[in-house]
C-alpha positions in Angstrom: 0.0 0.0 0.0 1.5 3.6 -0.7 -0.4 7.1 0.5 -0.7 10.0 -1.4 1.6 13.1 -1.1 -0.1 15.9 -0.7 1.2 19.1 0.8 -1.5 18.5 3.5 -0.1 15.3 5.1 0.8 14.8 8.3 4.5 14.5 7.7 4.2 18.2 6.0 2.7 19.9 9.4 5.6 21.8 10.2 4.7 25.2 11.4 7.2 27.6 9.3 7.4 31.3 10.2 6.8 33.9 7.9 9.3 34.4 5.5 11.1 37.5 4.7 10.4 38.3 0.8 14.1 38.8 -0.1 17.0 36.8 0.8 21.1 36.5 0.4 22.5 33.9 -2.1 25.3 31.9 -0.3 26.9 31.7 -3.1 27.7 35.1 -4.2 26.0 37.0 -1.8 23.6 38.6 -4.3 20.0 39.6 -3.2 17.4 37.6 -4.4 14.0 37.8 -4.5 12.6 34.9 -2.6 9.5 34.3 -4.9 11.6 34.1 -8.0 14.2 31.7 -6.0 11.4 29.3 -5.4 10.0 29.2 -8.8 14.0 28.5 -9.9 13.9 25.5 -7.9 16.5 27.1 -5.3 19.0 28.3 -8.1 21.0 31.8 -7.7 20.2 33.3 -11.2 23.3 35.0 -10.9 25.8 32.7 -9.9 23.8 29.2 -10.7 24.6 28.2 -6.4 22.1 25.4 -6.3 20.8 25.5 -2.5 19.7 22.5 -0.5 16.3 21.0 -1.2 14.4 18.8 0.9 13.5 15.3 0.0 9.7 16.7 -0.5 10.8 19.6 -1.7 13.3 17.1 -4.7 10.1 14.8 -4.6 7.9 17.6 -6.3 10.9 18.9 -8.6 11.8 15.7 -10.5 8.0 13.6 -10.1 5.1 14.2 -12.3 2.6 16.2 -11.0 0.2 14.4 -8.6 2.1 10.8 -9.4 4.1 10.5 -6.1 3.1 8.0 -4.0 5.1 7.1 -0.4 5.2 4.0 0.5 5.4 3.0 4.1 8.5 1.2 5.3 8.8 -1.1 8.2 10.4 0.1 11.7 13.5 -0.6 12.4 16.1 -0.7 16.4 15.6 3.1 17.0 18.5 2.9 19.5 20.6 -0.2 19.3 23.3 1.0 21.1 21.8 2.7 23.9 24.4 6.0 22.7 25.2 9.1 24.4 27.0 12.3 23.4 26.7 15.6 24.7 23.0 14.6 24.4 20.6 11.1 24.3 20.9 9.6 20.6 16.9 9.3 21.5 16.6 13.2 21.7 18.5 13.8 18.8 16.1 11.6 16.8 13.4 13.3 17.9 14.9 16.7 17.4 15.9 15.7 13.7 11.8 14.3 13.2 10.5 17.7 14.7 12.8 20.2 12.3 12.0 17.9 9.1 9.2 16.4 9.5 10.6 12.9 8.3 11.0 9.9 10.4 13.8 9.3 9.4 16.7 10.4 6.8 15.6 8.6 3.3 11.7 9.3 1.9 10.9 6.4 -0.6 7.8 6.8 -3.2 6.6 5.3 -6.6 5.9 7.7 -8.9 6.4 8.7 -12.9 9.0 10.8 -14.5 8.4 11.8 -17.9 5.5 9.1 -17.9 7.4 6.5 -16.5 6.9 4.3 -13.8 9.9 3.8 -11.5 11.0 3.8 -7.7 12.2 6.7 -5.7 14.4 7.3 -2.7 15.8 10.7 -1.5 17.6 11.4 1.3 17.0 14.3 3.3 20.7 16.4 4.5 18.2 18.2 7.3 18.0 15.1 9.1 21.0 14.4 11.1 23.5 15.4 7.6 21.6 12.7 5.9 23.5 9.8 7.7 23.2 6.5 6.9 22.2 4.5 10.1 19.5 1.0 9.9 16.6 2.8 9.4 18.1 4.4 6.1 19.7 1.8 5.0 16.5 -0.2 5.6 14.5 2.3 3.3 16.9 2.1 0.4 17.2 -1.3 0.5 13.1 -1.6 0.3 13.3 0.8 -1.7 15.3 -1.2 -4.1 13.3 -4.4 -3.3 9.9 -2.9 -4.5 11.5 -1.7 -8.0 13.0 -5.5 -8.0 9.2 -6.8 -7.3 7.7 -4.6 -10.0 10.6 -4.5 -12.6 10.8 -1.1 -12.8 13.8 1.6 -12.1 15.3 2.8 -9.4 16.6 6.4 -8.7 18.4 7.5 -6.0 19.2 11.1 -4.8 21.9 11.1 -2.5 22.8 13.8 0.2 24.9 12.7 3.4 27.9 12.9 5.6 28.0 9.5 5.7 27.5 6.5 8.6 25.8 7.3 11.2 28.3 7.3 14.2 25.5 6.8 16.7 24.0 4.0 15.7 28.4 1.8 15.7 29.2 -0.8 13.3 25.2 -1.7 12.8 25.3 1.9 10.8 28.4 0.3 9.0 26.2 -3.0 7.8 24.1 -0.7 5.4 26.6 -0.1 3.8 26.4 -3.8 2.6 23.1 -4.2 2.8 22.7 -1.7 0.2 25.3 -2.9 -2.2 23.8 -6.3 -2.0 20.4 -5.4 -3.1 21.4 -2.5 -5.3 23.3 -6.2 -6.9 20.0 -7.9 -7.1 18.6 -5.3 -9.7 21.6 -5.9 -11.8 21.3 -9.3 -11.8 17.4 -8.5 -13.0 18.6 -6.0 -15.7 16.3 -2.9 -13.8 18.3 0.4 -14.9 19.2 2.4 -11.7 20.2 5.9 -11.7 21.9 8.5 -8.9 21.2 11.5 -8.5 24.3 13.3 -6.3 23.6 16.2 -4.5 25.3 18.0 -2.1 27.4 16.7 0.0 27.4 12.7 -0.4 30.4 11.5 1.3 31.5 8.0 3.7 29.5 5.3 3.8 26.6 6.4 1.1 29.2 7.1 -1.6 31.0 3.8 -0.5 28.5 1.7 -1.4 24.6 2.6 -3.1 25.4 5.6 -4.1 27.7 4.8 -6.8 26.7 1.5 -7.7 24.3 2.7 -10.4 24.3 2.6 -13.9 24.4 6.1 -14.2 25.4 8.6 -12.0 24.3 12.1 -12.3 25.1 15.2 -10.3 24.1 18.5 -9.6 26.5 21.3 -10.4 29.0 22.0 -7.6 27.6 19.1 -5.8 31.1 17.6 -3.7 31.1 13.6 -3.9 33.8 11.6 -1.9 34.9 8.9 0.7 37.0 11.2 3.0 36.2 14.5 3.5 38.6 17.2 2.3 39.4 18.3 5.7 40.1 14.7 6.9 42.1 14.3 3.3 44.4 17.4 4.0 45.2 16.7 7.3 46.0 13.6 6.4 48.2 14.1 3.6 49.9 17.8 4.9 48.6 19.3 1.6 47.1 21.7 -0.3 44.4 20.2 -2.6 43.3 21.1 -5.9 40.7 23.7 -6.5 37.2 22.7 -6.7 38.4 18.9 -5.5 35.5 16.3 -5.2 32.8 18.6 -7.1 31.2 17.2 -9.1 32.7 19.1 -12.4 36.0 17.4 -11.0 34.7 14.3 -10.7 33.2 14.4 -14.1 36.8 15.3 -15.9 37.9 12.5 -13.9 35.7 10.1 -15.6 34.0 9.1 -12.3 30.4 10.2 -12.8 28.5 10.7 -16.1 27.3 14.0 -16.1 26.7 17.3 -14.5 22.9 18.6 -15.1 21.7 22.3 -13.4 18.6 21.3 -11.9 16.0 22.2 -14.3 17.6 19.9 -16.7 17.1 17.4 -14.5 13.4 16.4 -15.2 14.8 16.0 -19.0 17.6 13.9 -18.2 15.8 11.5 -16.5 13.0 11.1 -18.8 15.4 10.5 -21.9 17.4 7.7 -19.2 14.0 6.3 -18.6 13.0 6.2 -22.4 15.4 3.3 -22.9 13.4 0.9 -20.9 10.1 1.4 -22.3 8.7 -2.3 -22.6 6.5 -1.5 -25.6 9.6 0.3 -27.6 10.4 -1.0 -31.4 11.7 -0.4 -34.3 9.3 2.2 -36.2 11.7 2.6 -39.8 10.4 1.0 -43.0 13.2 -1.3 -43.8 13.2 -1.2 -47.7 14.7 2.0 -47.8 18.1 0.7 -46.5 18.1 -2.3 -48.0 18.0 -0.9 -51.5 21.6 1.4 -50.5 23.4 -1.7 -49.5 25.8 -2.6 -52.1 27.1 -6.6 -51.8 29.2 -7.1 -54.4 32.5 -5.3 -55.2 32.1 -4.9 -59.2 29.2 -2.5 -58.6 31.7 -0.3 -56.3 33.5 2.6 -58.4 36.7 2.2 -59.0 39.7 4.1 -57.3 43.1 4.1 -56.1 43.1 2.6 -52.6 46.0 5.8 -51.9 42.7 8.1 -52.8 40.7 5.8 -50.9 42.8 6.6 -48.0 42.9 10.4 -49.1 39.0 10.1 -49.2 38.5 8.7 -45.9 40.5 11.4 -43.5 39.1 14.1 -45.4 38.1 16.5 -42.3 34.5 17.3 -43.6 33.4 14.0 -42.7 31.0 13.9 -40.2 32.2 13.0 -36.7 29.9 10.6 -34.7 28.5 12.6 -32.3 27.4 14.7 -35.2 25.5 11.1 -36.9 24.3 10.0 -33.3 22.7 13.6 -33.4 20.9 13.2 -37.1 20.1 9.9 -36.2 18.5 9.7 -32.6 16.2 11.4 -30.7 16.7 12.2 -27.2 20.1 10.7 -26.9 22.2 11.3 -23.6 26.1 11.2 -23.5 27.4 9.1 -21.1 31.0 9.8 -19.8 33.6 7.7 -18.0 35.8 5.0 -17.1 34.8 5.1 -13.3 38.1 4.6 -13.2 39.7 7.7 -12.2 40.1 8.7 -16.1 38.3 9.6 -19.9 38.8 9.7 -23.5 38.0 12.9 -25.2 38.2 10.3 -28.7 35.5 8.1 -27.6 32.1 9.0 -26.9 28.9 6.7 -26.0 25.7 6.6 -24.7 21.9 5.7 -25.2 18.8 7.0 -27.1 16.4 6.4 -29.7 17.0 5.2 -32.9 14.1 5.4 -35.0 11.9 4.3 -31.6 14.1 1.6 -31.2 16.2 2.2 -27.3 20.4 1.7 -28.5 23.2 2.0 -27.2 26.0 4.4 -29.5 29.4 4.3 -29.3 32.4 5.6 -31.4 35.4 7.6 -32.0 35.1 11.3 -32.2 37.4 13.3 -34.2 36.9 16.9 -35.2 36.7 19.2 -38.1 39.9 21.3 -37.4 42.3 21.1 -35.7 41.4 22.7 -32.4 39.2 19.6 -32.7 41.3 17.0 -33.7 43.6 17.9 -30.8 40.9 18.6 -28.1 39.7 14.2 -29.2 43.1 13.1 -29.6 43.0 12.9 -33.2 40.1 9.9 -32.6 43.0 8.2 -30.5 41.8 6.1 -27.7 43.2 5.6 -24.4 43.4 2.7 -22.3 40.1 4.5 -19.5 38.4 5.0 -23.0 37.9 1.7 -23.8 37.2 0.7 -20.5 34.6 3.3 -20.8 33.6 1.4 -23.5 33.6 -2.2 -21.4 31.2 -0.3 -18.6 28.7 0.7 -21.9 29.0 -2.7 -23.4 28.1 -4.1 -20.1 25.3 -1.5 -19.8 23.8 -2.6 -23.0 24.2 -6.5 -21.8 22.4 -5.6 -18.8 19.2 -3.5 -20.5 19.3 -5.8 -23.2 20.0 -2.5 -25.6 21.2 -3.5 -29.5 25.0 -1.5 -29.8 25.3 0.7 -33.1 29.5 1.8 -33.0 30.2 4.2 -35.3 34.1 3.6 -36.2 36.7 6.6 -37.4 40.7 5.8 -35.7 44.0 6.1 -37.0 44.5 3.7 -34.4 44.3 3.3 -30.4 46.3 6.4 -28.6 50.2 5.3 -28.6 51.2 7.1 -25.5 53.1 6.4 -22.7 50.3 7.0 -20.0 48.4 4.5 -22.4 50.6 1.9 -21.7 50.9 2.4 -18.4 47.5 1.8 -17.7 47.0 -1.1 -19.8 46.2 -0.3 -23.1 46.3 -4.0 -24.7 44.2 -5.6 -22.3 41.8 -2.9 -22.3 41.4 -3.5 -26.3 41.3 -7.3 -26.0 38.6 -6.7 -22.9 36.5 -5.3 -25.3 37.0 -7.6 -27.7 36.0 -10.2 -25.8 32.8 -8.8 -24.4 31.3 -8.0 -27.8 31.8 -11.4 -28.8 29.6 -12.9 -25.9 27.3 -10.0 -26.1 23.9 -11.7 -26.0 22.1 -8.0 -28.7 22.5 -7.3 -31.1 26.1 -5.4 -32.8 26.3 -3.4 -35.7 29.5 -1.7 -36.4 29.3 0.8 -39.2 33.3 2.1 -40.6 32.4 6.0 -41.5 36.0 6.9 -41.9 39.4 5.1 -40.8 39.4 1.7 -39.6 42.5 1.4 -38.0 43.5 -1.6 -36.4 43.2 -2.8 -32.8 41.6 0.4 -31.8 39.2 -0.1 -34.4 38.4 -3.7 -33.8 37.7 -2.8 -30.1 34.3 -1.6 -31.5 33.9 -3.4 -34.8 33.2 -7.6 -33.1 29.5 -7.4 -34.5 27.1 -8.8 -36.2 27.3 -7.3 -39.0 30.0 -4.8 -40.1 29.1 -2.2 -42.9 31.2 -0.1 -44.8 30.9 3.9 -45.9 32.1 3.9 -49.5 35.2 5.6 -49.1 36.1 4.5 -45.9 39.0 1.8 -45.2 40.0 -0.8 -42.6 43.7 -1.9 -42.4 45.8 -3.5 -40.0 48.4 -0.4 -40.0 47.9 2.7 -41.6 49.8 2.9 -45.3 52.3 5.4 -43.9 53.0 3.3 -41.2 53.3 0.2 -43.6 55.8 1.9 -46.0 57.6 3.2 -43.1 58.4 -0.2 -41.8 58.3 -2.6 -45.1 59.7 -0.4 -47.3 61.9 2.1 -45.2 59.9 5.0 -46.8 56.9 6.8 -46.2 56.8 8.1 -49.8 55.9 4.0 -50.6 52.2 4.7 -48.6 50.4 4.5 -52.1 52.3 1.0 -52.8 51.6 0.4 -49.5 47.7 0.9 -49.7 47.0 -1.0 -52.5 48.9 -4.2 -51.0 47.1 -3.8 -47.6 43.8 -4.4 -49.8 42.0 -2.1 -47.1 39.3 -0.3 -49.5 35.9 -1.3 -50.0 36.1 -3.5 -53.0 39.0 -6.1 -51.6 37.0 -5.6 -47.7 33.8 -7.2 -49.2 35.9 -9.6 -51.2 37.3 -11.1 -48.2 34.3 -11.2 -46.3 35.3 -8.5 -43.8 32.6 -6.1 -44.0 29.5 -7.3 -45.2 28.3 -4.4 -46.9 29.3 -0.8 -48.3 27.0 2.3 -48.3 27.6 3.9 -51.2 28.1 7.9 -50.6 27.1 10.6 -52.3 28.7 12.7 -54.9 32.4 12.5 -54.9 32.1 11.4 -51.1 30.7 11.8 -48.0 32.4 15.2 -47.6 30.6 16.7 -50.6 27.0 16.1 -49.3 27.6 15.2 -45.5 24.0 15.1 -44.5 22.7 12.9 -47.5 25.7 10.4 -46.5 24.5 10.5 -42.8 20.9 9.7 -44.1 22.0 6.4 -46.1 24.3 5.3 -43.0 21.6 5.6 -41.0 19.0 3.8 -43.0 21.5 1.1 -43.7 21.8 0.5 -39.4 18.2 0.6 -39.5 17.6 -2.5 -41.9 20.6 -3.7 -40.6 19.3 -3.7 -37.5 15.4 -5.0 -38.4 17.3 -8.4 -39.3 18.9 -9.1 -36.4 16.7 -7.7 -34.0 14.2 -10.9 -33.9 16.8 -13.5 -33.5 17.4 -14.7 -29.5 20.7 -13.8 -28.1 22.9 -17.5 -28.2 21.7 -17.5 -31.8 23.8 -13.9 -32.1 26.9 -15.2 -30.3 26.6 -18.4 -32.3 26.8 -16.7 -35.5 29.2 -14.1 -34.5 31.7 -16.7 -33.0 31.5 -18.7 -35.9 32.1 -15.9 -38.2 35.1 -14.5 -36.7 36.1 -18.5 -36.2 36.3 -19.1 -40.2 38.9 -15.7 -40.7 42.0 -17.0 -42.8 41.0 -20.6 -42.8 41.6 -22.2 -46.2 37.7 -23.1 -47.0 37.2 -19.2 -47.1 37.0 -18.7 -50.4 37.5 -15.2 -50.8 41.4 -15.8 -48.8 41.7 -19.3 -50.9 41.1 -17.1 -54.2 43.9 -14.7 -52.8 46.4 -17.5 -52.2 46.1 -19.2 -55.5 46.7 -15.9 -57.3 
């Protein structure tokens, strides 16, 4: 059973004094009209300080109107340890419930966001800093429950200083009990989502808080273990400005975005779009499959050097730019949560035609502001662990993966290798081979080795016209073979890496032919046939049962350079 939340419940009889009309931002100090303030959701127009909400006060700012229902949780040891400060634990309790209102530090409903149905639990700072003692670990962990019961998502919005010191190592247990039921919704493939606020530090960050899919945060909102007092004691140092924010974290790779608060409501609802149970494919398929081109002698015939020429030429679209022609309501989704990112690989999901994906690929640039700012499409070792974490993502929500493919090759630097760039590749590798969705891989510009093949294990691999797929790049061929850079046309044509010799040997399975003399001429024309080649790609694949995908897609990566492939046989006898 779950009550209605209406401002007139019992919980919400908390006699406030008359307010003054005008107050002080503590951000910048500005005066601000305290109307205007509320109707901002508690945001300084001048300085964008997002102040502290209340859970009913987050509760009305993120719900659908009149869709938030609580739901009662069951008591809990108010006093296990019989503990006493300057004051009774007992009396602080009762304090905390006659200030707030709440019984307790987390407020758990079922409402809709955007429509959709999903689970709720916000923490409340105001009572006793949000601290995480039984009781709030007991109504997260129903909270979590109930969205396991009713298969539906879970958001969390976090605010805390952490375990509740009162309440001993019984306040420490939540910690686990959390973790192990935020496991359970993994294990049921129910999306959960965090909302960080500020502060959320100790126990809460330790364990629930950033165990979701997707982690979220609130401008200037400070996330962390050990506080930063605590840290620079500790360590006899200064530390760096704006340290644990959540703009710090987010460069960091550690969360995946930063959202002012009346973005939030947005966010959410295009997150939650991707697990509508009635979603499908809505694209006639004909279209695509007329574009597709199968056999090599109805490709155009150029140099492979041009090819190569062709392929890098910097009016190409990047992927970002496609994912943004092609989807609607897409939302970027950044990080390794691994201390690190890749500005040259970017990923996340949205709506392909009504169909909920997952998108990943390189990102280059136009210029070269750009190309430097993405690493020239280069991808460190955190980027393709970034990518692991979305491939994972998509095994979870059962999402089909669309990678969009433009490399030179995977960054060569020496903070790649430190951090494992080989077995971050082969990772991915691996996990697209056993991913149970569907995998189309679509080469747009350069295809270049390992770094491209971290994205390209699929189900079908398909080809822009003027794009190419190597091993090595030609330069880096004719450097090596024949001692000369000035041998990369030689080079080209023996590496066989254009269009024509790719669908000879079976590696691609088809091209898109581009407009024009190439994509470059007419880049939103060649963005439209990529996209309604994916989309029949993807209407073929998308009825078959998982084992029958990673059958097939074993087996086809299985028969590479046997002799019974006829295409490499024809090759040899030559």
């Amino acid at each position: 059973m779950t009550e209605q939340l209406t401002p007139t419940s019992s919980r919400l009889e908390v006699e406030v004094p008359e307010e003054e009309p005008w107050l002080r931002c503590p951000g910048c100090g500005g005066l601000l009209y305290r109307k205007r303030f509320v109707r901002l959701h508690r945001v300084c127009p001048d300085c964008g300080n997002h102040a502290r909400l209340t859970a009913r006060q987050r509760i009305e700012q993120l719900l659908d109107p009149d869709s938030a229902h609580e739901v009662p949780l069951p008591p809990t040891a108010v006093d296990p340890l019989r503990f006493t400060d300057s004051r009774p634990y007992p009396r602080r309790l009762a304090e905390a419930r006659s200030s707030t209102g709440e019984d307790d530090a987390v407020v758990v409903v079922t409402g809709r966001i955007g429509g959709h149905p999903l689970v709720v639990a916000v923490m409340d700072f105001g009572f006793l800093g949000g601290s995480l003692g039984v009781a709030a670990g007991e109504a997260v962990t129903c909270a979590a429950e109930l969205a396991l019961r009713d298969s539906l998502p879970l958001l969390l919005v976090t605010a805390s200083g952490g375990a509740r010191m009162q309440e001993g190592v019984l306040s420490l247990m939540q910690m686990a009990k959390t973790a192990q039921a935020m496991a359970a919704l993994d294990e049921a493939g129910l999306l959960t989502i965090t909302l960080v606020t500020d502060p959320t530090y100790g126990g809460v960050a330790a364990s629930f808080a950033t165990l979701s899919d997707v982690l979220l945060a609130e401008p200037g909102a400070r996330l962390g273990f050990a506080g930063p007092r605590v840290i620079k004691q500790t360590i006899n140092q200064e530390l760096p400005e704006g340290f644990q924010t959540a703009e710090f974290l987010r460069d960091r790779g550690l969360i995946d975005g930063v959202h002012p608060r009346a973005e939030l409501r947005q966010v959410l609802t295009r997150l939650l779009d991707v697990t509508r149970p009635d979603a499908h494919l809505s694209a006639d398929a004909e279209c695509g499959r007329r574009l597709l081109v199968r056999e090599p002698a109805r490709l155009g015939k150029r140099s492979a050097w041009e090819t190569v020429r062709l392929a890098r030429a910097p009016e190409r679209l990047t992927t970002l730019e496609h994912i943004r022609l092609w989807t609607s309501g897409f939302v970027e989704l950044l990080g390794s949560r691994c201390g690190s990112d890749s500005p040259a690989l970017v990923g996340g999901v949205g709506l392909l035609s009504g169909q909920p994906v997952l998108l990943l690929g390189h990102q280059k640039g136009h210029d070269t502001h750009e190309l430097v700012q993405r690493d020239f499409g280069m991808v460190t070792a955190d980027g393709y662990r970034k990518v692991l974490r979305l491939l994972r993502l998509a095994r979870k929500l059962r999402l089909p993966v669309v990678s969009l493919i433009d490399t030179p090759g995977a960054h060569p630097g020496l903070e790649s290798e430190e951090t494992g760039q080989a077995g971050a590749i082969a990772a991915c590798i691996a996990e697209l081979g056993a991913l149970p969705v569907p995998v189309v891989s679509v080469i747009t510009g350069e295809g270049g080795s390992g770094g491209a093949l971290a994205l390209a294990v699929s189900d079908r691999v398909l080809l822009s016209e003027h794009a190419v797929y190597s091993v090595i790049s030609a330069e880096g061929c004719a450097a090596i073979l024949w001692k000369t850079a000035e041998a990369a046309p030689k080079a080209a044509e023996a590496l066989q890496l254009d269009a024509p010799s790719l669908l000879r040997h079976g590696i691609v399975d088809a091209v898109v032919p581009e407009p024009g003399d190439g994509a470059h001429t007419d880049p939103m024309e060649a963005s439209t046939r990529l996209r309604d080649a994916v989309l029949t790609t993807l209407s073929e694949l998308l009825p078959l049962p998982g084992p029958r995908l990673v059958r097939d897609r074993r087996a086809r990566y299985r028969a590479y350079g046997r002799v019974q492939a006829t295409a490499l046989s024809e090759g040899r006898q030559r």
